[in-house]
C-alpha positions in Angstrom: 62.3 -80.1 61.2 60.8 -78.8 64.3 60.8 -81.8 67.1 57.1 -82.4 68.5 58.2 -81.4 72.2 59.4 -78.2 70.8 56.3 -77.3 68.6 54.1 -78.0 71.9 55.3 -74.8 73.0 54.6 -72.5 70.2 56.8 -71.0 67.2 58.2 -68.0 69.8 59.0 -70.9 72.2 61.1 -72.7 69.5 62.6 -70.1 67.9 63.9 -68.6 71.0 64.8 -71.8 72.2 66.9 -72.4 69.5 68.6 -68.6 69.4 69.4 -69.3 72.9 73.0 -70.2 74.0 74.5 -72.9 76.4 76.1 -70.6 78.7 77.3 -70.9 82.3 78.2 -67.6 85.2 76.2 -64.5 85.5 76.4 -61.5 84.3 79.8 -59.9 82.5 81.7 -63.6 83.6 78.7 -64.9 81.5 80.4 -67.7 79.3 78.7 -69.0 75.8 80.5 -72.6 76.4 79.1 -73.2 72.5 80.2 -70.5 70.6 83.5 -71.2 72.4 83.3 -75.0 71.3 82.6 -74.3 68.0 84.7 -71.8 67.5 87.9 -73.2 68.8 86.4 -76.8 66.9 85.9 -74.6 63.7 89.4 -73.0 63.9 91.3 -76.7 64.8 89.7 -77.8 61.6 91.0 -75.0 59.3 94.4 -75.4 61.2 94.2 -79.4 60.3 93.3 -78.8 56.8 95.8 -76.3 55.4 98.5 -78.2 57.7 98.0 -81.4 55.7 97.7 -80.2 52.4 101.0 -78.6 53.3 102.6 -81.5 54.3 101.5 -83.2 51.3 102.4 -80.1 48.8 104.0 -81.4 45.6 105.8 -79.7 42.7 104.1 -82.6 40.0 100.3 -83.0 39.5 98.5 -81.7 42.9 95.4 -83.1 44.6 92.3 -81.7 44.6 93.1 -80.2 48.0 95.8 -78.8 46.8 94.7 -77.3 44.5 91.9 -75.7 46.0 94.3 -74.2 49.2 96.9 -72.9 46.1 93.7 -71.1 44.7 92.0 -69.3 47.9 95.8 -68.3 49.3 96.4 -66.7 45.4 93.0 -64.9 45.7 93.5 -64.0 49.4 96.8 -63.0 48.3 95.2 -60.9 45.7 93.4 -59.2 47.8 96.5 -57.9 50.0 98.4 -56.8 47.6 95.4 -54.6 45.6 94.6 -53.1 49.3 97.2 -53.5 51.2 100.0 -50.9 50.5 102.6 -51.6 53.6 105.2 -54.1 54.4 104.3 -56.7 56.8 104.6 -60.3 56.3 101.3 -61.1 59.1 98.4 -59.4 56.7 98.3 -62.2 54.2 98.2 -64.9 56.8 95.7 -63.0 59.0 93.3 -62.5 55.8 93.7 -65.9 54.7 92.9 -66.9 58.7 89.9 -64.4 59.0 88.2 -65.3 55.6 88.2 -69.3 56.3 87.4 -69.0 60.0 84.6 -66.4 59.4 83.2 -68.7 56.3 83.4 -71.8 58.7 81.4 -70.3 61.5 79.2 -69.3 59.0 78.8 -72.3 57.3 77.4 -73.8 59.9 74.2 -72.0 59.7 73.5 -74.6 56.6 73.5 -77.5 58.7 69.5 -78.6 59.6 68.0 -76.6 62.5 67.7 -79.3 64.9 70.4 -81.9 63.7 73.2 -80.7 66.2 71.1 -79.6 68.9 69.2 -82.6 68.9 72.1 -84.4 69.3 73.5 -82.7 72.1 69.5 -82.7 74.4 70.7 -86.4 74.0 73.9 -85.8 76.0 72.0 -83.8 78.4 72.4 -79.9 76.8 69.0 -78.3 76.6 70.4 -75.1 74.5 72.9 -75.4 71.5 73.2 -72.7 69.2 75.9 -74.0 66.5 76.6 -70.6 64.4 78.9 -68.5 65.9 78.3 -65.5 64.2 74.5 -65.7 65.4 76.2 -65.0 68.8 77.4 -61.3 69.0 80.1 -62.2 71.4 82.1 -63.7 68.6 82.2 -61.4 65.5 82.8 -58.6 68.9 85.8 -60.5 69.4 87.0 -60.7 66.5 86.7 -57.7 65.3 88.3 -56.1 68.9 91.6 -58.0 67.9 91.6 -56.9 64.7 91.0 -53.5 66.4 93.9 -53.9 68.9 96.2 -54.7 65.6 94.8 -51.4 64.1 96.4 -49.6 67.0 99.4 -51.2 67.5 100.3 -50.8 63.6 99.1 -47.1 64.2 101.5 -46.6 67.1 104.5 -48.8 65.6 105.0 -47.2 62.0 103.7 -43.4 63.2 105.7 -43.4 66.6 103.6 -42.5 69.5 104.3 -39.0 68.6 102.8 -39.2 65.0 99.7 -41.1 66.2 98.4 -38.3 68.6 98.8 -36.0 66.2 96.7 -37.8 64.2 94.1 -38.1 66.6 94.3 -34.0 67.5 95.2 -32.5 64.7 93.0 -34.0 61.8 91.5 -33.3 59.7 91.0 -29.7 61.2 94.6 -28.9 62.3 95.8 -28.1 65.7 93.4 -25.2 66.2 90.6 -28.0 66.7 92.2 -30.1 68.7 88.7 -31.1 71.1 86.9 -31.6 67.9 89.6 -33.6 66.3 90.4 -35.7 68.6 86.4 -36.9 68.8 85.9 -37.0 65.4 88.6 -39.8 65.8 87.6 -41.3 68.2 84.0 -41.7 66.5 86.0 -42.8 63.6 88.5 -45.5 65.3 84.9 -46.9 67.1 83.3 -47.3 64.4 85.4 -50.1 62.9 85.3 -53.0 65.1 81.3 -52.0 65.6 80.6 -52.4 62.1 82.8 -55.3 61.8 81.0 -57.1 64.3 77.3 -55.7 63.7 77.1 -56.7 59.7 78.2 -60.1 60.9 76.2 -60.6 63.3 73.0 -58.7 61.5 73.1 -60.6 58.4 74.1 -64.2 60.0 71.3 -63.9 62.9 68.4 -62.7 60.2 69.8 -65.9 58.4 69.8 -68.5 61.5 66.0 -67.0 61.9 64.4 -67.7 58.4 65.9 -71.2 58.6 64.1 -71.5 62.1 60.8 -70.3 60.6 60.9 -72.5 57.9 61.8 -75.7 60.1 58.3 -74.6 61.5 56.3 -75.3 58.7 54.7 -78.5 57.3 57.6 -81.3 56.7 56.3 -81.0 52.6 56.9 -77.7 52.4 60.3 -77.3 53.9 62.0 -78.5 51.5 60.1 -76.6 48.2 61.9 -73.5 50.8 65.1 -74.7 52.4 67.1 -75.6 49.4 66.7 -72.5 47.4 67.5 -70.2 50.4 70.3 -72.5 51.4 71.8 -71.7 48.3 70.9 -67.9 48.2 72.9 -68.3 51.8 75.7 -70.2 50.4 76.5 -66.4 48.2 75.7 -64.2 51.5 78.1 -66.1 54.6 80.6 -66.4 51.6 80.1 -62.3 51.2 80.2 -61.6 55.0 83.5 -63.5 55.1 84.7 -61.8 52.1 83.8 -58.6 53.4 85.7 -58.7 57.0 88.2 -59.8 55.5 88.8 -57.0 52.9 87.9 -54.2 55.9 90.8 -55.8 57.7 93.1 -55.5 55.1 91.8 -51.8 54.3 91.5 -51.1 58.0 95.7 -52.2 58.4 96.6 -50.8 55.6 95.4 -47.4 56.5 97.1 -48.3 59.9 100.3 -47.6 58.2 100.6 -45.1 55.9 102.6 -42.8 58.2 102.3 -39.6 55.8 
């Protein structure tokens, strides 16, 4: 529910009060102190979670935890092996890591509108925005290290040898080399870029329509908010599904060294 101080100054004032960060520096040193809270707070939880459950793994009748971390590390699991056709023993963890951390920050989009940053105007923060993923620094990020991994896998299993060639001499041969080698290029871009944008795009648009409907009259929000929260609850479930499967894809194609 919109707070009365913030309606005063119009629905462009509040939503753009809301989509704007808590960020200190200037410029490129420019630092989004709560995107970097919550995602760090985010990860510690996943960390925390999967940590006790495995200490607390038994061979009789599991919890309910339990159970539920056997079944999304047998479905992540899943996933590697029907796209992931290398050796490595880091792409299961790293899908498993991606697809939690990813639904986390986007799970936080569910939370009401003006709960957490209410909370923090009351320590003294004027700006909170609590999603990550509505931040484009963060899915950027992430999908740059999965980027970096997409070279280094290139490099290690093709030798440094085999992985110019592949930038200069496909898919037109050695004749092309130019082209080739920025058709590649394009190519290699293109990943973490679409990572990051269909993140960000679908998570942001979503951040927004809860914004607008906080706007309206307190007796309509509801008739509103539950339905698209869980319409929402299917969509940051599919965006975390979805990086995580384009990492897999994007590693395994990493090594095949034919």
């Amino acid at each position: 529910m919109a707070t009365e101080a913030h309606a005063a100054e119009g629905a462009t004032g509040y939503i753009v009060h809301h989509l704007t960060p808590f960020a200190v520096g200037e410029g490129f040193w420019t630092l989004h102190l709560d995107t970097l809270f919550f995602s760090a707070f985010l990860g510690g939880i996943f960390i925390l979670l999967f940590k006790s459950v495995a200490e607390k793994v038994t061979t009789g009748v599991p919890g309910l935890a339990q159970n539920f971390a056997e079944m999304l590390i047998e479905f992540v699991d899943q996933q590697v092996k029907d796209s992931f056709h290398g050796r490595s023993t880091l792409i299961a963890p790293l899908a498993l890591t991606i697809f939690c951390w990813v639904f986390l920050w986007n799970f936080m989009d569910l939370f009401p509108v003006d709960l957490i940053p209410g909370v923090a105007s009351m320590m003294g923060i004027e700006y909170m925005r609590v999603v990550p993923s509505t931040d484009l620094n963060a899915p950027i990020a992430l999908s740059l290290s999965v980027f970096i991994l997409i070279i280094f896998y290139s490099i290690k299993i093709k030798g440094v040898l085999g992985f110019a060639k592949e930038l200069t001499c496909q898919p037109f041969g050695p004749m092309m080399m130019p082209f080739n080698l920025l058709l590649k290029i394009v190519e290699e871009v293109a990943k973490p870029i679409s990572l990051a944008l269909r993140l960000f795009g679908n998570l942001y648009a979503g951040e927004l329509i809860f914004i607008l409907i906080a706007l309206m009259p307190w007796y309509i929000q509801p008739l509103l908010s539950f339905p698209w929260a869980v319409f929402h609850i299917l969509i940051i479930t599919l965006q975390a599904f979805i990086f995580m499967v384009l990492t897999i894809v994007y590693l395994s194609m990493a090594h095949e060294d034919h």
